[in-house]
VMD Tcl script that builds the backbone (N, CA, C; Angstrom):
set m [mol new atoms 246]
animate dup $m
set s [atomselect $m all]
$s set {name element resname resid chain x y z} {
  {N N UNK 1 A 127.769 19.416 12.796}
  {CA C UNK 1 A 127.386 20.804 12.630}
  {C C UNK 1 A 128.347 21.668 13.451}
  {N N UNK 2 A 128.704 22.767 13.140}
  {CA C UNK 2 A 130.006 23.345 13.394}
  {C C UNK 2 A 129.497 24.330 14.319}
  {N N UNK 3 A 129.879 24.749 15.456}
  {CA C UNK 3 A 129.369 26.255 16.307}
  {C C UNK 3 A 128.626 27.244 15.411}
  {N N UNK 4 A 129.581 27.841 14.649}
  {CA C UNK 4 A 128.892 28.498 13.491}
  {C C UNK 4 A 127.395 28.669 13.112}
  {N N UNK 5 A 127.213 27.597 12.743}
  {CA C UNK 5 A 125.722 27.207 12.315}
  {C C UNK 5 A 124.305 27.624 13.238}
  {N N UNK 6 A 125.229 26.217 14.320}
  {CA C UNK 6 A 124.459 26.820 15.319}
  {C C UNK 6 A 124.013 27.894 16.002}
  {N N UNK 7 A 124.774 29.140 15.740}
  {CA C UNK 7 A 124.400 30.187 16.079}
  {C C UNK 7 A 123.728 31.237 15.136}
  {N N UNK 8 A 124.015 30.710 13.899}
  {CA C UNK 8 A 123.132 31.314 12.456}
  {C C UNK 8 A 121.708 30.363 12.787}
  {N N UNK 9 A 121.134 29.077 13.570}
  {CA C UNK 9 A 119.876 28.611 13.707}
  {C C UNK 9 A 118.758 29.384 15.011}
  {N N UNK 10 A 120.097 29.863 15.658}
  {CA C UNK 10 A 119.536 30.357 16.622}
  {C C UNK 10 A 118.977 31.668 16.216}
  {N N UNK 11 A 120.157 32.638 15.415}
  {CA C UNK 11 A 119.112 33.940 14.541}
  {C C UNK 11 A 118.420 34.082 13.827}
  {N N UNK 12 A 118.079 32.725 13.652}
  {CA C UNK 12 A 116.624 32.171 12.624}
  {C C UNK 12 A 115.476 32.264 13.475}
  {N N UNK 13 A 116.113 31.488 14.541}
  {CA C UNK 13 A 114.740 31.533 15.490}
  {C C UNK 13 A 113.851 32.929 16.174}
  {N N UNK 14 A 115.147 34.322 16.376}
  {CA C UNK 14 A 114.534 35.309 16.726}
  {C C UNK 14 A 113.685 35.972 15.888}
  {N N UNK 15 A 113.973 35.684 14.354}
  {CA C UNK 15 A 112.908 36.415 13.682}
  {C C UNK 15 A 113.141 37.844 13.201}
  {N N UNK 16 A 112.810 38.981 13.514}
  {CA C UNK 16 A 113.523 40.277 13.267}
  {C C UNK 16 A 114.937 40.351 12.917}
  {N N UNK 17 A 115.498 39.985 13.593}
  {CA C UNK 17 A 117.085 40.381 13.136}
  {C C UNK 17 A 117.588 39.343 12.380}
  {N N UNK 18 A 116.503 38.208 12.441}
  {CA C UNK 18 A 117.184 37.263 10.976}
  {C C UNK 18 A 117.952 37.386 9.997}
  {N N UNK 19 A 119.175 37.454 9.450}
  {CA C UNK 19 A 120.125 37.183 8.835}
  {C C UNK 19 A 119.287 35.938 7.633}
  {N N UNK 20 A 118.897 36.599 5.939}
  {CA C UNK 20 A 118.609 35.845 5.183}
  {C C UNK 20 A 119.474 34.630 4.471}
  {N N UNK 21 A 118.959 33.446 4.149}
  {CA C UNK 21 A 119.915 32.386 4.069}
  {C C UNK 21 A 120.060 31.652 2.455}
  {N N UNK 22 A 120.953 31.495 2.011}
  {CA C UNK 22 A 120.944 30.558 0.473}
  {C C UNK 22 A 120.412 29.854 0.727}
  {N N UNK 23 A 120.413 28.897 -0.127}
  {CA C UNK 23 A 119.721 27.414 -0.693}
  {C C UNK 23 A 120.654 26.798 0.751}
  {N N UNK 24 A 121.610 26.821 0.459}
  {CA C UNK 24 A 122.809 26.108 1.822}
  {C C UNK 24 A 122.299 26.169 2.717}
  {N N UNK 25 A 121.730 27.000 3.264}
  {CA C UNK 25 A 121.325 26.861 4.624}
  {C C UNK 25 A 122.577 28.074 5.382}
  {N N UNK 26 A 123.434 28.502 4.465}
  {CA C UNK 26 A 124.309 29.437 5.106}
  {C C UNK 26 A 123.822 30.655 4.713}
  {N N UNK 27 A 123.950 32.033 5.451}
  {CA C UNK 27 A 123.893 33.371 5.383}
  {C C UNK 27 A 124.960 33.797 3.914}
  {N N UNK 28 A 123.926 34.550 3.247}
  {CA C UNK 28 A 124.962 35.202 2.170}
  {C C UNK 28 A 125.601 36.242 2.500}
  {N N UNK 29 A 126.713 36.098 1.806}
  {CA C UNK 29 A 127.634 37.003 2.028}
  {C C UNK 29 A 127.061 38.462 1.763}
  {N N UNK 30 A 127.529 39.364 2.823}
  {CA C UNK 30 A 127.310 40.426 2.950}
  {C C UNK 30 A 125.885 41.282 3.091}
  {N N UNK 31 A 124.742 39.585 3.943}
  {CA C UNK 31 A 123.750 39.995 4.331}
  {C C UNK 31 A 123.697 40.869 5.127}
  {N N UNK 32 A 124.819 40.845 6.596}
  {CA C UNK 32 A 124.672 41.523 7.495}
  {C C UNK 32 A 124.201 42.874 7.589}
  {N N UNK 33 A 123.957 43.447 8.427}
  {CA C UNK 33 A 123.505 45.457 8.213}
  {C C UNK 33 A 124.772 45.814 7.982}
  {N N UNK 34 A 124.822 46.798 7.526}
  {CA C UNK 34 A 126.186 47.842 7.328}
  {C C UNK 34 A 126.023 48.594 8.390}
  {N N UNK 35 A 125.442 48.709 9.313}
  {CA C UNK 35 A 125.293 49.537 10.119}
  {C C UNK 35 A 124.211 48.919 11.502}
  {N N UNK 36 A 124.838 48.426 12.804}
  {CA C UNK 36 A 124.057 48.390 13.580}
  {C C UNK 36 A 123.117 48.984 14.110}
  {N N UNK 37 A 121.958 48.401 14.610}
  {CA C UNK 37 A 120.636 49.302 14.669}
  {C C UNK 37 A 121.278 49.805 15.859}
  {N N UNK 38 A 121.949 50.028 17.008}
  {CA C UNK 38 A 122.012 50.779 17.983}
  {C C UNK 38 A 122.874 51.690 17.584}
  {N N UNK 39 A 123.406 51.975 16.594}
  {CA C UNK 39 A 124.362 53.395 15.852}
  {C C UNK 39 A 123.846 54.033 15.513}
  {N N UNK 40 A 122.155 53.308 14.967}
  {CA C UNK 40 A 121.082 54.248 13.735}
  {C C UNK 40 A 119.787 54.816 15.710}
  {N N UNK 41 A 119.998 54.117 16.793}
  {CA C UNK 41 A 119.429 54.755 17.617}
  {C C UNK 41 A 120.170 55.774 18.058}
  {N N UNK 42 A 121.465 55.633 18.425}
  {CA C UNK 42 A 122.342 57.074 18.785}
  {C C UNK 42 A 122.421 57.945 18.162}
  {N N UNK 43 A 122.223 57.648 16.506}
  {CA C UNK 43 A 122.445 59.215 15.893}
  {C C UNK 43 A 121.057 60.223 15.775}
  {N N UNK 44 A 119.515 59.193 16.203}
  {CA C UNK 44 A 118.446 59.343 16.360}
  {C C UNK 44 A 118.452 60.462 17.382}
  {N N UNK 45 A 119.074 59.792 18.545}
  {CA C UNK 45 A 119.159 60.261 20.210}
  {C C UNK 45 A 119.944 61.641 19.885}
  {N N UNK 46 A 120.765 61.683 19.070}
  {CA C UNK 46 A 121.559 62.977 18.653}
  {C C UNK 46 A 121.002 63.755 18.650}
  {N N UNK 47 A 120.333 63.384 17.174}
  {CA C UNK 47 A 119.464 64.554 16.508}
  {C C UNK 47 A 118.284 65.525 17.367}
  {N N UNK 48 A 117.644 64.157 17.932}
  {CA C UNK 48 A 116.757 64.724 19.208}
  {C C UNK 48 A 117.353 65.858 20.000}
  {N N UNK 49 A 118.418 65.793 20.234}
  {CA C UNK 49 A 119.415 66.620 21.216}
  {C C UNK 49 A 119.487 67.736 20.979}
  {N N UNK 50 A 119.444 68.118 19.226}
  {CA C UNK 50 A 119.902 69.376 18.632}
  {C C UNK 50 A 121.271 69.156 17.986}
  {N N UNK 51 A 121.928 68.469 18.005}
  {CA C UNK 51 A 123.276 68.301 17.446}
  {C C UNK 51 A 123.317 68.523 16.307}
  {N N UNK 52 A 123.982 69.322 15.913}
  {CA C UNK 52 A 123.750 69.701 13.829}
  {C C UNK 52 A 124.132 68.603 13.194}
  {N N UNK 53 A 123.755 68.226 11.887}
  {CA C UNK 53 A 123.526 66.945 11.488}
  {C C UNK 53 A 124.863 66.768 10.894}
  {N N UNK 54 A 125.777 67.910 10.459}
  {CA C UNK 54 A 126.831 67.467 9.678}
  {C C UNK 54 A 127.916 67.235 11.066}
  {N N UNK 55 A 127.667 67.404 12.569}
  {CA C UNK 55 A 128.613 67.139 13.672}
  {C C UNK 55 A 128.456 65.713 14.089}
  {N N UNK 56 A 127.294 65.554 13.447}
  {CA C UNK 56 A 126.504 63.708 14.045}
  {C C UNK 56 A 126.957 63.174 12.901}
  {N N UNK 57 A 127.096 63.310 11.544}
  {CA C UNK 57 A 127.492 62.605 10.227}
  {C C UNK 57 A 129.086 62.901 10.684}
  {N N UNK 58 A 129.516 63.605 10.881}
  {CA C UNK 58 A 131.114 63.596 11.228}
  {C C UNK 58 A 131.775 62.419 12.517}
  {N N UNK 59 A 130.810 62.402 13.640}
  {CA C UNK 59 A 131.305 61.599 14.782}
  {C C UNK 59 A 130.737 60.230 14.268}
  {N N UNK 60 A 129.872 60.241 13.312}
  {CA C UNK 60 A 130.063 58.788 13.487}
  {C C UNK 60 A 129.918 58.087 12.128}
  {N N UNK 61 A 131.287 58.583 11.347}
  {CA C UNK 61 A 131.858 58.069 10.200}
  {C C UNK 61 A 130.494 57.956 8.935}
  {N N UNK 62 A 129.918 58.782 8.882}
  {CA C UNK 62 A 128.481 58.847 7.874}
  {C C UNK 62 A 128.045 59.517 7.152}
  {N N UNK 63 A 127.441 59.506 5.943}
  {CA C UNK 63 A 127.278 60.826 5.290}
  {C C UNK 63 A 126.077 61.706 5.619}
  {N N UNK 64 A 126.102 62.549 5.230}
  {CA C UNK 64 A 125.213 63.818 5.778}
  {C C UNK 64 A 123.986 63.347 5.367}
  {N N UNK 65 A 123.441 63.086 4.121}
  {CA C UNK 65 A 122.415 62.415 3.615}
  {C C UNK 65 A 121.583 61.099 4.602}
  {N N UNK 66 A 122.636 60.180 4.934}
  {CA C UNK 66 A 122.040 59.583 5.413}
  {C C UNK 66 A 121.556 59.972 7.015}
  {N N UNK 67 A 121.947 60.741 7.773}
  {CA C UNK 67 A 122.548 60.870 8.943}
  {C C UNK 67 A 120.750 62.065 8.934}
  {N N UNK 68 A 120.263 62.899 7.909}
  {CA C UNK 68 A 119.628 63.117 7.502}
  {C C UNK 68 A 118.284 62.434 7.891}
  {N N UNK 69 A 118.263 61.345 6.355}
  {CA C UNK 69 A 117.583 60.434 6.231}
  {C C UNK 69 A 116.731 59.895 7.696}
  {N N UNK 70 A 117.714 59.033 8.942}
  {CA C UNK 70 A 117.358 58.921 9.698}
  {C C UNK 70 A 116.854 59.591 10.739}
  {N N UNK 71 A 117.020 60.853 10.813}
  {CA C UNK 71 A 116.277 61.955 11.792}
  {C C UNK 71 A 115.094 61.957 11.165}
  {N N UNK 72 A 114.459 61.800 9.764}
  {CA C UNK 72 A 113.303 62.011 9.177}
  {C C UNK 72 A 112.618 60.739 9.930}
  {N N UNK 73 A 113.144 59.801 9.838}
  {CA C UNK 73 A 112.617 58.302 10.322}
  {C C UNK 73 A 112.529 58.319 11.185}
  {N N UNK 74 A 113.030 58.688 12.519}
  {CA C UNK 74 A 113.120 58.869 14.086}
  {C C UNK 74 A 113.423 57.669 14.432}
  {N N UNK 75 A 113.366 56.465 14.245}
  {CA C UNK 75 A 113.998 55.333 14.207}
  {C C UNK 75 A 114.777 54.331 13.445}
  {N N UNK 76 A 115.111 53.318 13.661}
  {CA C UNK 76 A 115.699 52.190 13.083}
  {C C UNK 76 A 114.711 51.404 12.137}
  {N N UNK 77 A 114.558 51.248 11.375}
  {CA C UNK 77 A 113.610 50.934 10.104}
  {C C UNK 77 A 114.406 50.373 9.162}
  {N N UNK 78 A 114.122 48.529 9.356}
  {CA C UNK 78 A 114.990 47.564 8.056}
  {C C UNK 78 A 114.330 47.769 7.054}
  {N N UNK 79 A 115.512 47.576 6.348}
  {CA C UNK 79 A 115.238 47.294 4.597}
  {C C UNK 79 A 114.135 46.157 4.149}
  {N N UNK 80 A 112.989 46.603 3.608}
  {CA C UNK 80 A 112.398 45.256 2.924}
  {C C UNK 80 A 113.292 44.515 2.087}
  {N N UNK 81 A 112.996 42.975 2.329}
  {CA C UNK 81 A 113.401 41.746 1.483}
  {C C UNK 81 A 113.318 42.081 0.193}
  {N N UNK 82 A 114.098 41.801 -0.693}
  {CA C UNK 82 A 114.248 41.510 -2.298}
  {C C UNK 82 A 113.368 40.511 -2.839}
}
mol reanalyze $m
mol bondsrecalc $m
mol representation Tube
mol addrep $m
């Protein structure tokens, strides 16, 4: 078993941030987030601040919509499973 693995068994074990897996037993491609949850807390922490939303969608490479989106949410909130 290759390092690799072992560290895809270990993000099995935390649960929440689980990374979903094929039949293989390997992570599919392009499970990962597109976006780390501590990017989706800073632009949170932004918004809180007052920062206009198109200066927070500008600093941190995002569109206005979404940048949006997450001030409505006030937090980091995963995608339900398929």
């Amino acid at each position: 078993m290759s390092t690799d693995a072992g560290a895809y068994e270990q993000a099995q074990d935390v649960g929440a941030g689980a990374v979903p897996a094929a039949s293989s037993g390997q992570p599919w491609p392009g499970a990962d987030p597109m976006v780390a949850e501590t990017v989706v807390e800073q632009v949170v922490q932004a918004l809180g601040r007052g920062d206009p939303i198109a200066e927070v969608a500008r600093a941190f490479a995002l569109d206005r919509k979404t940048v949006r989106a997450w001030g409505r949410r006030g937090a980091y909130v995963p995608r339900a499973a398929r």
